[in-house]
Structures are given as C-alpha cells and as structure tokens.
C-alpha positions in Angstrom: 0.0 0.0 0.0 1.3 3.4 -1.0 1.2 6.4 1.3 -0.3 9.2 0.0 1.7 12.6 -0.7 0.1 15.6 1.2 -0.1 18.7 -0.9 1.0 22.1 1.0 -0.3 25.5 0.0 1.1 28.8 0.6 -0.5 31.6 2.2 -0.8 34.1 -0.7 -2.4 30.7 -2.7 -5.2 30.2 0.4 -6.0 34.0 0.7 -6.1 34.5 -2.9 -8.3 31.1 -3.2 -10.8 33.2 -0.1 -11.1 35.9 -2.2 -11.9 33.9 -5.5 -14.8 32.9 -3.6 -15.7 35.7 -1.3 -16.2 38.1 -5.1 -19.5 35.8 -5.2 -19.1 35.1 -8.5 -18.8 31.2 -8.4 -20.4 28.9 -5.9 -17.4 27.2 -3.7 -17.8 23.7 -5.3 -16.8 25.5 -8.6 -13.8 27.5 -7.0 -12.5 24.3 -5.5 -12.7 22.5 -8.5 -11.1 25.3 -10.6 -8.1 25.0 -8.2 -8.1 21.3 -7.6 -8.5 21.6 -4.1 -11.2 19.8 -1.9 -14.5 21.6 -1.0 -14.1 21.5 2.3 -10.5 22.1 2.5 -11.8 25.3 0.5 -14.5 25.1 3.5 -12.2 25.4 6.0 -10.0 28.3 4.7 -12.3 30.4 4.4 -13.9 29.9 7.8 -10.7 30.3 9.2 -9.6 33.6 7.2 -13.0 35.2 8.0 -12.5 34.5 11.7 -9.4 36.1 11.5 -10.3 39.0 9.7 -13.7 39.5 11.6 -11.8 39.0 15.1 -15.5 38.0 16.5 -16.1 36.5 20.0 -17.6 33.9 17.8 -15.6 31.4 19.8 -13.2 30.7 16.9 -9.7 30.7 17.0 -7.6 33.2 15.0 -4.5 31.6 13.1 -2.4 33.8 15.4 -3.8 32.5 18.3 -3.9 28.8 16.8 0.1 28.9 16.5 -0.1 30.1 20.1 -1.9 27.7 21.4 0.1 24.4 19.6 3.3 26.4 20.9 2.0 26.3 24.2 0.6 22.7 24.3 4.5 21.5 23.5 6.1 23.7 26.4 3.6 22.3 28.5 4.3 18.6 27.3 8.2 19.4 27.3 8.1 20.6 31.5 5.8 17.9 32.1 8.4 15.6 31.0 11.2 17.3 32.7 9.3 17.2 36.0 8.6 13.4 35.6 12.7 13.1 35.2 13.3 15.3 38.5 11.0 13.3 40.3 12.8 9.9 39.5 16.0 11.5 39.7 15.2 12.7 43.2 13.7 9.4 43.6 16.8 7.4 42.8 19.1 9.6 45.2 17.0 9.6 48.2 17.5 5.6 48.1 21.0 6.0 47.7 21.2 8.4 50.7 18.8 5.9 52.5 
C-alpha cells in the first residue's frame, strides 16, 4: 500500500483562493474544483480567514492564536516531562542516601 503525498499551499495561494470565492461570482464547489483543491479544504480556509479577519467573539480561534496555542501545548508537554525526570531523579538519590 502506497502512502499518500500531502499537498501544502502557501498563504498568498489560500487567501487569494478566499477571495476567488468571497467576489461571489462562483459557488465554492466551482472555486474548489477550478483550483483542484477539496470543497471542504476550501470550507475550512475560508472559515478560518474570516474568523481572522472579523476578530469575533464567535468562539473561533484566529491563526495567530492557533500557533499560540500548539506552541503552548508543546512547552507544556516538554516541562511535564522534565518534572517526571526530577521526580525519578530525586527518587533514585533519596535511596541512595537511604
């Protein structure tokens, strides 16, 4: 079984893809198809670039606040680590004191 390459887009091509759409002048099954990407990948851009442009207490994250929020989900994963080495460390040498 083959794995399947995952395309990557650049930010100018998403935003200009939202604004293809946002002119009203084709549905966004037709914009999608035009630019061989998937409707709801489509979908999903241009939720996320009207969130960030409206700024709305919607409840939906911003892409700003997205990357801030994976960045801070690692640190947090990283010291919990680091605190589960102390804690054997200290641990191993109170049994060596002992």
């Amino acid at each position: 079984m083959t794995k399947k390459n995952r395309r990557t887009f650049t930010t100018e091509f998403k935003r200009d893809a939202v604004r293809i759409f946002e002119s009203g002048e084709r549905s966004l099954t037709e914009v999608a198809r035009s630019l061989d990407v998937g409707t709801s990948v489509l979908g999903s851009w241009v939720t996320q670039y009207t969130s960030d442009a409206s700024k709305s207490s919607s409840g939906a994250l911003t892409t700003s606040e997205r990357d801030e929020l994976v960045r801070l989900r690692r640190e947090i994963r990283q010291l919990r680590e680091d605190r589960e080495i102390l804690k054997k460390a200290a641990a191993f040498f109170a049994k060596e004191r002992g």
